[in-house]
C-alpha positions in Angstrom: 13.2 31.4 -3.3 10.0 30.3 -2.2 9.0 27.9 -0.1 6.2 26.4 2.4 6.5 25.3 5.8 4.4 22.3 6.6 4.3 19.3 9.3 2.9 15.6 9.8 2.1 15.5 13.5 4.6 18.1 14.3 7.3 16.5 12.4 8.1 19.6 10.2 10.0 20.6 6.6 10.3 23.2 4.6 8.9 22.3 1.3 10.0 23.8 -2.4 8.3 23.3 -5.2 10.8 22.2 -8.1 8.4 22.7 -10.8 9.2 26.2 -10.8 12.2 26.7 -8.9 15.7 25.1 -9.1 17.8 24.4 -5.8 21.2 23.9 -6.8 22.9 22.7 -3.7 20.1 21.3 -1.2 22.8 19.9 1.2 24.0 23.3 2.1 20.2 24.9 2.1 19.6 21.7 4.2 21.3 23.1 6.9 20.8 27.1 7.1 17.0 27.2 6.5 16.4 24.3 9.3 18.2 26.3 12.1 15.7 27.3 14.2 17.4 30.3 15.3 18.9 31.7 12.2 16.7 30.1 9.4 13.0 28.9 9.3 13.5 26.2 11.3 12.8 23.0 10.7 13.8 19.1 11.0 15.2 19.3 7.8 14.4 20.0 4.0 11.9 18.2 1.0 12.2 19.0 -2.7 8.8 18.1 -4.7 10.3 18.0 -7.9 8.9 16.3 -11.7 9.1 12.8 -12.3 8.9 10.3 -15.3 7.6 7.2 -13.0 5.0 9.3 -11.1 2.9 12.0 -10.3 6.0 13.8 -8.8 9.4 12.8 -6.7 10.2 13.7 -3.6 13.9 14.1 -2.2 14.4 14.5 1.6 17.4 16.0 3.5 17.7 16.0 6.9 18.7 19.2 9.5 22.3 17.8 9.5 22.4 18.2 5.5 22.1 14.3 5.0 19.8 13.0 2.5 17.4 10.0 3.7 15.6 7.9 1.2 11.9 7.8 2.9 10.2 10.2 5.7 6.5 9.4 6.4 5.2 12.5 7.7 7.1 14.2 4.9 5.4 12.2 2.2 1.9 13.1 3.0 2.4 17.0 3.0 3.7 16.1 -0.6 1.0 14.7 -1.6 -1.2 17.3 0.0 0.8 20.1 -1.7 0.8 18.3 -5.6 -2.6 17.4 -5.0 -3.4 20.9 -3.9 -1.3 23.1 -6.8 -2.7 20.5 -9.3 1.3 18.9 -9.7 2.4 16.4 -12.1 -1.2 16.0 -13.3 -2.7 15.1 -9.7 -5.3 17.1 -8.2 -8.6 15.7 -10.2 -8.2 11.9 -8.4 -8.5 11.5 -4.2 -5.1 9.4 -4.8 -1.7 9.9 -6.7 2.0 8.3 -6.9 5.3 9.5 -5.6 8.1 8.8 -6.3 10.9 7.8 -2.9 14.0 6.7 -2.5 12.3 4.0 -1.1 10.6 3.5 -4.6 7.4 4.6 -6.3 4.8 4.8 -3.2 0.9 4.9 -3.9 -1.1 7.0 -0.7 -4.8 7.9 -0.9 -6.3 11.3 0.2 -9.5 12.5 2.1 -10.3 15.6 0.8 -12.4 18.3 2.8 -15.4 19.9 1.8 -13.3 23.3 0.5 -11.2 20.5 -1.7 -8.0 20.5 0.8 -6.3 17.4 1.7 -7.0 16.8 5.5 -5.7 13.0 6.2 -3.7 11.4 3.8 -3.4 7.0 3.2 -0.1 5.6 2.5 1.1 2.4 1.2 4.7 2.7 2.8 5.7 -0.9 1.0 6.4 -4.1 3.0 9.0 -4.2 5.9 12.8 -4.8 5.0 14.1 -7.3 7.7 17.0 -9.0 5.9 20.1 -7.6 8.6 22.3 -6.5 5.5 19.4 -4.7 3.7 18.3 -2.6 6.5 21.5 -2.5 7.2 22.7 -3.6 10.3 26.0 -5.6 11.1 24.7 -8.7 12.6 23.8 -12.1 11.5 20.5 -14.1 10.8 17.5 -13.9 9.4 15.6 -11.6 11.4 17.0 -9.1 14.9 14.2 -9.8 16.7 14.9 -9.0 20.7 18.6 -8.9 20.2 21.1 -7.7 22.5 22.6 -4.8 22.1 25.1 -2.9 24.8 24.0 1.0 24.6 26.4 3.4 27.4 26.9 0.7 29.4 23.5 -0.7 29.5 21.9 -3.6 27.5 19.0 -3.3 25.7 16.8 -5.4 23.6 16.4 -4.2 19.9 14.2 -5.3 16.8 15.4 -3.5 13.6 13.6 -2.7 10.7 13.7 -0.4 7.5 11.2 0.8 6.1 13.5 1.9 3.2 15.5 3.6 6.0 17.1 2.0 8.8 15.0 1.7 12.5 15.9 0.5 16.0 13.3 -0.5 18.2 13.1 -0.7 21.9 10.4 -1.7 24.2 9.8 0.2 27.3 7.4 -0.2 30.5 8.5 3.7 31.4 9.1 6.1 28.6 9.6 8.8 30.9 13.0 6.9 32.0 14.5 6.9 28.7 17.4 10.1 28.9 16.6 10.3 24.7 19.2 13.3 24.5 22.3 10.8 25.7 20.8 7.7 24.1 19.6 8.5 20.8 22.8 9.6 19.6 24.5 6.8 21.0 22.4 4.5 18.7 22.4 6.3 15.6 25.9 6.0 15.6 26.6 2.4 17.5 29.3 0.5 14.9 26.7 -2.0 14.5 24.5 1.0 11.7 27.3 1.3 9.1 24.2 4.0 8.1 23.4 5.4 11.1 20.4 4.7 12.2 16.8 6.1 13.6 16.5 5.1 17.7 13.2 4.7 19.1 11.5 3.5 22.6 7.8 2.2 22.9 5.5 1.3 25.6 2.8 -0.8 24.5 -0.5 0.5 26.1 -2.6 -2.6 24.1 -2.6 -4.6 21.8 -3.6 -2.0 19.8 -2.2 0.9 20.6 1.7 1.9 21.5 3.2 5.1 22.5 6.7 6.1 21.1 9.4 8.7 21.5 12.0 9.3 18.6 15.6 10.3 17.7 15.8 10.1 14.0 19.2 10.1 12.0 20.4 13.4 11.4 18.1 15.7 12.9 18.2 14.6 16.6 14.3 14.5 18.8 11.0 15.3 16.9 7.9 15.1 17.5 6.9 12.0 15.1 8.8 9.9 12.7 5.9 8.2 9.9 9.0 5.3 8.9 9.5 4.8 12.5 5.9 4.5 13.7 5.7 1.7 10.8 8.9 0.3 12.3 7.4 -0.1 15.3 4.3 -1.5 14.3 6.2 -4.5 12.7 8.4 -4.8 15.7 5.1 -4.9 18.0 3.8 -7.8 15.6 7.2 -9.4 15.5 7.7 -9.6 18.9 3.9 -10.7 19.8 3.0 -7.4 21.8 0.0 -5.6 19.3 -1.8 -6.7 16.4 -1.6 -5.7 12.8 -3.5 -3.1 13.3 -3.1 0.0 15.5 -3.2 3.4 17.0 0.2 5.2 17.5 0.5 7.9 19.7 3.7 9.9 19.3 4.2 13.4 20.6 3.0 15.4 17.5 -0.3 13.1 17.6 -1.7 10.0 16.5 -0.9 7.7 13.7 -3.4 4.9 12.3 -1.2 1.7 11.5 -1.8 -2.0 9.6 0.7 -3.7 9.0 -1.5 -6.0 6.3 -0.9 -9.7 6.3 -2.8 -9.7 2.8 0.3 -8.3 0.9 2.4 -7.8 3.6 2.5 -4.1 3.2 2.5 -1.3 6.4 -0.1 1.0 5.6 0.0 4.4 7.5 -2.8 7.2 7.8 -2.9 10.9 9.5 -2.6 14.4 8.9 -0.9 17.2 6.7 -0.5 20.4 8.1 0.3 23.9 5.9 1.4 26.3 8.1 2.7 29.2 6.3 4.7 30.0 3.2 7.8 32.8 2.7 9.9 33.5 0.6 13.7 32.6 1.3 16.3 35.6 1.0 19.4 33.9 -0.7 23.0 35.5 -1.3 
């Protein structure tokens, strides 16, 4: 089997194309090709696969197996690999659709003088904040700065999905947050009947933030797109940063708007190929 290994800021997935190929159990595959030992290694695995609402569909599994319905970084390597092998009919426009779990998603790309995708535009879709759509097991409109007891310590959280479920936490000292002992303890707190994605931020201005990230299912990484949108509403919710702003995560940099024209999070940055290989399957 065939497949390319790309990343978004670090944040990196091994990538089939399901125009030609066929992966019959992705769960499974999820898991040996993302160890980082014995497989390719990765934080998890993306199927670009045909679609009869857009250019092409992607499906996203995390290095635990799971499936998630949206990844951010993940998206824009998609778009640069259709775009690039002419997929579903893109690759003559500077934009294309995809279809997410999170619904059909519209990004833009810039392309480079040799006609590769360098930066890619996404229209991520407006925030979820409803507490039983994101979900989360509390009450109210909003959870805006809500209390929430983490090993023993109590932290304020704003959560937010961006078509999958986010916890944020504001932070003067990232360099105090133990993100090994506290990120699982999040994802898995009752109060995320779907687990959840954990992330702290210090706000360096009101238009820019630095973050640090355990996502669902695959543990640390080096950037999480969703979340960086997560945390851009929280920032706005919670009156720290404007609607428009730089993320620095520890892949890179993230450019962020949160538009209050049609309420939509728009996100902009990189996609990376980095090799491709061909997978050795019994």
């Amino acid at each position: 089997m065939r497949f390319t290994k790309m990343h978004g800021l670090g944040n990196d997935y091994v990538y089939i194309n399901c125009f030609e190929q066929t992966v019959k159990d992705p769960v499974s595959l999820a898991k040996v090709i993302s160890d980082r030992h014995t497989g390719v290694g990765s934080d998890g695995l993306i199927l670009i696969c045909p679609s009869d609402k857009a250019n092409v569909r992607m499906r996203m599994f995390n290095a635990d197996g799971s499936e998630s319905q949206m990844c951010g970084n993940g998206i824009r390597c998609v778009a640069k690999f259709a775009y690039e092998h002419k997929l579903g009919g893109s690759g003559s426009a500077p934009s294309m659709k995809i279809e997410t779990g999170r619904g059909v998603l519209t990004v833009g790309l810039e392309i480079d003088r040799n006609g590769k995708v360098e930066k890619v535009r996404v229209n991520m879709g407006q925030p979820i904040l409803q507490p039983a759509k994101i979900p989360v097991l509390l009450d109210g409109e909003k959870i805006v700065n809500m209390a929430i007891d983490v090993r023993n310590e109590r932290l304020l959280m704003t959560c937010v999905s961006m078509g999958n479920p986010h916890a944020v936490f504001f932070t003067d000292d990232l360099s105090s947050i133990n993100l090994e002992k506290a990120g699982p303890a999040i994802e898995n707190h009752e109060l995320f009947p779907q687990r959840v994605n954990a992330h702290f931020v210090k706000v360096d201005s009101r238009g820019e933030f630095s973050m640090i990230t355990w996502e669902r299912g695959s543990g640390i990484t080096m950037a999480c797109g969703t979340g960086a949108c997560a945390c851009c509403v929280a920032a706005v919710l919670t009156g720290r940063c404007d609607r428009k702003v730089k993320a620095n995560l520890p892949g890179g940099q993230l450019e962020l708007e949160w538009s209050a024209d049609d309420d939509c999070v728009y996100m902009t940055g990189p996609a990376v190929e980095v090799f491709s290989g061909e997978w050795l399957t019994v």
